[in-house]
Structures are given as structure tokens and as C-alpha cells.
C-alpha atoms as a printed R data frame, in Angstrom:
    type eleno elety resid chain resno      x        y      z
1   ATOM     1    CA   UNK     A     1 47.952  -88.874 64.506
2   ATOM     2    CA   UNK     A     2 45.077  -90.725 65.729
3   ATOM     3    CA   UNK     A     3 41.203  -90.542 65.138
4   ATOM     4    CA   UNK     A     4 39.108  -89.969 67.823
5   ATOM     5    CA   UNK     A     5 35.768  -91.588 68.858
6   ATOM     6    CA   UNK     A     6 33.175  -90.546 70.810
7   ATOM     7    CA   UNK     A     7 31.472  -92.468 73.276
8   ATOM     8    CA   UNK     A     8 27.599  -92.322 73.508
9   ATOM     9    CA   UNK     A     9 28.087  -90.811 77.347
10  ATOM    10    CA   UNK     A    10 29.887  -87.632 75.887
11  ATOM    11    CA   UNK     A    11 27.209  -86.877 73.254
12  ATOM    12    CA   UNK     A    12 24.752  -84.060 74.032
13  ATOM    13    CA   UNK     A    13 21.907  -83.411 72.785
14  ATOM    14    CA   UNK     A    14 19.756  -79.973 71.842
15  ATOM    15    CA   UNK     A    15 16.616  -79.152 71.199
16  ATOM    16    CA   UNK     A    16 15.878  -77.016 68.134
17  ATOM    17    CA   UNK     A    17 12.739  -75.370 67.481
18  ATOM    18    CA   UNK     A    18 11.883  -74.383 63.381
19  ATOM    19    CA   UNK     A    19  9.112  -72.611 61.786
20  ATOM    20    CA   UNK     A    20  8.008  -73.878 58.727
21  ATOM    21    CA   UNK     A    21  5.356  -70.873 58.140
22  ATOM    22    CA   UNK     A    22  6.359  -69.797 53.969
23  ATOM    23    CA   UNK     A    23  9.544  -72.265 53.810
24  ATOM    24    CA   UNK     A    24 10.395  -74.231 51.208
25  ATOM    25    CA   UNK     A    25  9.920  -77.808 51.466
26  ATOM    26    CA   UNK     A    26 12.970  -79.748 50.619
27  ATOM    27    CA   UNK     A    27 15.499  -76.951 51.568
28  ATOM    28    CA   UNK     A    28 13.973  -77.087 55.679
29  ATOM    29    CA   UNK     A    29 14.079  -80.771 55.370
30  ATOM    30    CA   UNK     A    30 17.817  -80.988 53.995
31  ATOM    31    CA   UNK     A    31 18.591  -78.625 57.175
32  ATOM    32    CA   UNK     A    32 16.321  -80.656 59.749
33  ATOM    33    CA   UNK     A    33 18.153  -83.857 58.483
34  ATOM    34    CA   UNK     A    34 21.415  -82.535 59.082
35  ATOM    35    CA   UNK     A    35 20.565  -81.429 62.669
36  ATOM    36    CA   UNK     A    36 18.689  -85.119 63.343
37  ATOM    37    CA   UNK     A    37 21.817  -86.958 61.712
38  ATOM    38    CA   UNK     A    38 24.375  -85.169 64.152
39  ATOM    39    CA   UNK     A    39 26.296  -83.800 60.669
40  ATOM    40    CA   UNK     A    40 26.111  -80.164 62.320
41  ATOM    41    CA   UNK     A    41 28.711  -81.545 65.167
42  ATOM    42    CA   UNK     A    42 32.403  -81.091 65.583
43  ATOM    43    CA   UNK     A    43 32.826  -85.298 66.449
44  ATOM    44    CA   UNK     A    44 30.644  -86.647 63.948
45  ATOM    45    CA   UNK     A    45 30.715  -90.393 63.994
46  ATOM    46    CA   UNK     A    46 28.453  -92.214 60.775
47  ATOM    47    CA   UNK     A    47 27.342  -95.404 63.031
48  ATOM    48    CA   UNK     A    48 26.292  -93.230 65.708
49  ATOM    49    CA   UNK     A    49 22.835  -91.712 66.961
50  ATOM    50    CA   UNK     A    50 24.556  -88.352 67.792
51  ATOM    51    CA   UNK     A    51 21.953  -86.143 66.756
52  ATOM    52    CA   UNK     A    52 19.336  -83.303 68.191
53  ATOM    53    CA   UNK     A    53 15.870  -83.049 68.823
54  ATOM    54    CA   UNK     A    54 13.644  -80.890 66.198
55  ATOM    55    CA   UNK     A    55 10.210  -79.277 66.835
56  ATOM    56    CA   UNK     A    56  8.981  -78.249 63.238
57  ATOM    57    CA   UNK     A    57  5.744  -76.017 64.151
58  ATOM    58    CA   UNK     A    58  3.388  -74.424 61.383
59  ATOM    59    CA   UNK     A    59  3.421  -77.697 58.708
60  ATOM    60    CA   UNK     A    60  0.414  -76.765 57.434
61  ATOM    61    CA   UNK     A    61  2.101  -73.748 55.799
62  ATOM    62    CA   UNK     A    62  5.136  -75.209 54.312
63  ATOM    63    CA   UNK     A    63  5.634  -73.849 51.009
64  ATOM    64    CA   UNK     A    64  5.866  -76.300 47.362
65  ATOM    65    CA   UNK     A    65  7.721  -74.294 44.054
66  ATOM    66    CA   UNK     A    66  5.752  -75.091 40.246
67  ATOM    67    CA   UNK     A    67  2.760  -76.982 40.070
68  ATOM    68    CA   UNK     A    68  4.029  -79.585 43.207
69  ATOM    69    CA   UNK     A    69  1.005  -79.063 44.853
70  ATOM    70    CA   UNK     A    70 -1.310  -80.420 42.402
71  ATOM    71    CA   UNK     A    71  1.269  -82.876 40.001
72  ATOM    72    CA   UNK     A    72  3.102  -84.621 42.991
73  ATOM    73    CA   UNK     A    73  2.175  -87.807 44.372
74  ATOM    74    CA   UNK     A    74  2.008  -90.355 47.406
75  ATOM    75    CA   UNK     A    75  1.900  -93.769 46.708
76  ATOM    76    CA   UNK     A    76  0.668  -96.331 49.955
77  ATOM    77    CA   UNK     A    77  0.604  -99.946 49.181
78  ATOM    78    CA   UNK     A    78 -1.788 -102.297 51.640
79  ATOM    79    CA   UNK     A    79  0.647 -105.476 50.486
80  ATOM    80    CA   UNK     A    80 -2.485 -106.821 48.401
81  ATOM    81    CA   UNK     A    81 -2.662 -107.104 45.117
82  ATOM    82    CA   UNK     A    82 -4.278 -104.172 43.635
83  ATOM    83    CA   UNK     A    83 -3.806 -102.050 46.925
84  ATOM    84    CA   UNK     A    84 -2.104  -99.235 46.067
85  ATOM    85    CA   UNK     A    85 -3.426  -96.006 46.567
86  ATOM    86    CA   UNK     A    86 -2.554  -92.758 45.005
87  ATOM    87    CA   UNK     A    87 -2.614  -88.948 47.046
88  ATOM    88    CA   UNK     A    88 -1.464  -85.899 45.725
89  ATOM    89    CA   UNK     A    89  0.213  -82.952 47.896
90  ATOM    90    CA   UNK     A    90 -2.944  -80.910 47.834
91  ATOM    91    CA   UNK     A    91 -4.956  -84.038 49.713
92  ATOM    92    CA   UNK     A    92 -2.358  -85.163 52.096
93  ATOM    93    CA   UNK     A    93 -2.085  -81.095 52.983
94  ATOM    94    CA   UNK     A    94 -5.926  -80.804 54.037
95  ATOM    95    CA   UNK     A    95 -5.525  -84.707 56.186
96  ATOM    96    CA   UNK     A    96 -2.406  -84.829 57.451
97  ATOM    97    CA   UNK     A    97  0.119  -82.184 56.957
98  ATOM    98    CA   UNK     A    98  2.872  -83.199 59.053
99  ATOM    99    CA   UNK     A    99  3.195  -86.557 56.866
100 ATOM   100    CA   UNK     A   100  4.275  -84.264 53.860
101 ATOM   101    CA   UNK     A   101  7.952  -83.143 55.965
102 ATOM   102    CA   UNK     A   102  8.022  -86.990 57.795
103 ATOM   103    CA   UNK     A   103  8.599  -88.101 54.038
104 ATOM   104    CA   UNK     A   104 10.757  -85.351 52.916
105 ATOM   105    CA   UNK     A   105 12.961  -85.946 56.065
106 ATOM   106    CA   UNK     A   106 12.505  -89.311 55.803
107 ATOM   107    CA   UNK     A   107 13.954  -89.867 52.655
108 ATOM   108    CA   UNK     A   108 16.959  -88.110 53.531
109 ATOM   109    CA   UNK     A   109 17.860  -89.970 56.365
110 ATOM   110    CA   UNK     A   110 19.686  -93.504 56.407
111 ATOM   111    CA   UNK     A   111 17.323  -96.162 55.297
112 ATOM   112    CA   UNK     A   112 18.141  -98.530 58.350
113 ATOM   113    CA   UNK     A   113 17.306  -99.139 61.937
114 ATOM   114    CA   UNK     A   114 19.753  -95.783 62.762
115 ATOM   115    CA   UNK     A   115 17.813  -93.594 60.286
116 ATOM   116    CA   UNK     A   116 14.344  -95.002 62.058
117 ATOM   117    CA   UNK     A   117 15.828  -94.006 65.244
118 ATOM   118    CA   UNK     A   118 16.521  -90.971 64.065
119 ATOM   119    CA   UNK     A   119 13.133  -89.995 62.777
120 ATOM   120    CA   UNK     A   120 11.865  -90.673 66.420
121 ATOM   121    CA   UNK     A   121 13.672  -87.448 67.349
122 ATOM   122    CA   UNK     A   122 11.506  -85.176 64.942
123 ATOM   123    CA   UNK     A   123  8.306  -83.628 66.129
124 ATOM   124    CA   UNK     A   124  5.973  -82.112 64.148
125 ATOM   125    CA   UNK     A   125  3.221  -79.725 65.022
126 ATOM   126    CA   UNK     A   126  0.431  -77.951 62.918
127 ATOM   127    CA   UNK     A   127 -0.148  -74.495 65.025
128 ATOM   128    CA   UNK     A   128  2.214  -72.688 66.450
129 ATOM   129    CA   UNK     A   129  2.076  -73.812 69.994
130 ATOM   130    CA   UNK     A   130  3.842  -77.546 71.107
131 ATOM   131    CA   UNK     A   131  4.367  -79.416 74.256
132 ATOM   132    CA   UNK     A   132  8.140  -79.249 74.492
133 ATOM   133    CA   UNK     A   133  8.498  -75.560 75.898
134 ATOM   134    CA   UNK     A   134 10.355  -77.712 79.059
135 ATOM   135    CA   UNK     A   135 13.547  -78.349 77.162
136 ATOM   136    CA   UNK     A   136 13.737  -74.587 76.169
137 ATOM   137    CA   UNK     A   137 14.481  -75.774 72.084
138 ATOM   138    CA   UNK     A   138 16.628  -72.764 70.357
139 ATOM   139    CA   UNK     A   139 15.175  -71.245 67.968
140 ATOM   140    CA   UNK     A   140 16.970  -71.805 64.388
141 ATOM   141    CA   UNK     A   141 16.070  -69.536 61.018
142 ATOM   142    CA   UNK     A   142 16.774  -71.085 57.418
């Protein structure tokens, strides 16, 4: 019995669309990672860029469990000594929301040049409306 290996002709990608109005944070981006890594295919390969395209709309209302939104923290570092600067959930919500499921997603993705690629292939959108209607993403419920 032999393995077989897919070619990067034969993969096919999807586009998923996923509302992440009252969802909680780490279990949407365990499932988005999954769909960006390819894991959710029959002929999974590990070295491979096999994955789908995911539309994330509503960030801004992504839901946090305990006291998350107050006690956990961001840490950016400018490379300088004494540059590191400290956010917590409830600031990065009100600037930037869609940098609170990057990192989540982020973080569960490979930490090389495949898991950067990967992260290309996640868009993320504060309303409800987004520009990628024209690929007709399927709608997915967690």
C-alpha cells in the first residue's frame, strides 16, 4: 500500500464566510485555523499550503470568558531598549479589533514561512458587510 501525494494543481480552494457576532474567542480561532491549515481535507499533506480562504465578519463582537477583557495583555516590542509596550484586550478592542483574532489565529498556525502564508488567506472585517461577495464564501456556524 502506498501513500499518496497531492500535487499543488489538484488542490482547491473555498471560501468560507464566519460570524464572529457572541463567539468565543479561542474556540472560532481553533476552527478558522483548521480551515486555513487545510486539516479539514481528505489529502492533507503537513508541507503543503492546501488550505481555504476565511472571511471572519463582526470582530468587534467576539466574545472573552472571566475577567479576559480587562486582565489580558499585548505586549509590542520597538527592538529598543526599553520599548516595550503593554495593551490590554479592552484597548486593542476600541483600536483595532481585528488584531485580537490575527493573534489568536496566529498563534495557532505554524510559526514559519508556511504558517505566514497561511495567515495571508484570513480576512477580517468589523461590520457585517465585506468585499468578497464575488467568490460566493459558504457560510459555516461553530
Amino acid at each position: 500500500m502506498e501513500t499518496t501525494s497531492i500535487r499543488a494543481e489538484q488542490i482547491k480552494r473555498d471560501w468560507y464566510l464566519v460570524d464572529a457576532e457572541d463567539q468565543t474567542l479561542g474556540r472560532l480561532a481553533s476552527k478558522v485555523a483548521q480551515i486555513l491549515r487545510g486539516k479539514n481535507k481528505v489529502y492533507f499533506t503537513p508541507h503543503m499550503d492546501m488550505g481555504d480562504f476565511v472571511v471572519v465578519i463582526n470582530a468587534k463582537k467576539i466574545k472573552v470568558t472571566g475577567n479576559k477583557e480587562t486582565n489580558k495583555t499585548y505586549f509590542r516590542h520597538s527592538g529598543y531598549p526599553g520599548g516595550i509596550k503593554e495593551f490590554n484586550l479592552q484597548k486593542i478592542r476600541q483600536q483595532q479589533p481585528e488584531k485580537i483574532i490575527i493573534n489568536a489565529v496566529k498563534g495557532m498556525l505554524p510559526h514559519n514561512r508556511l504558517g505566514r502564508k497561511l495567515l495571508k488567506h484570513l480576512k477580517i472585517y468589523n461590520a457585517t458587510t465585506h468585499p468578497h461577495s464575488a467568490q460566493q464564501p459558504k457560510t459555516i456556524t461553530l
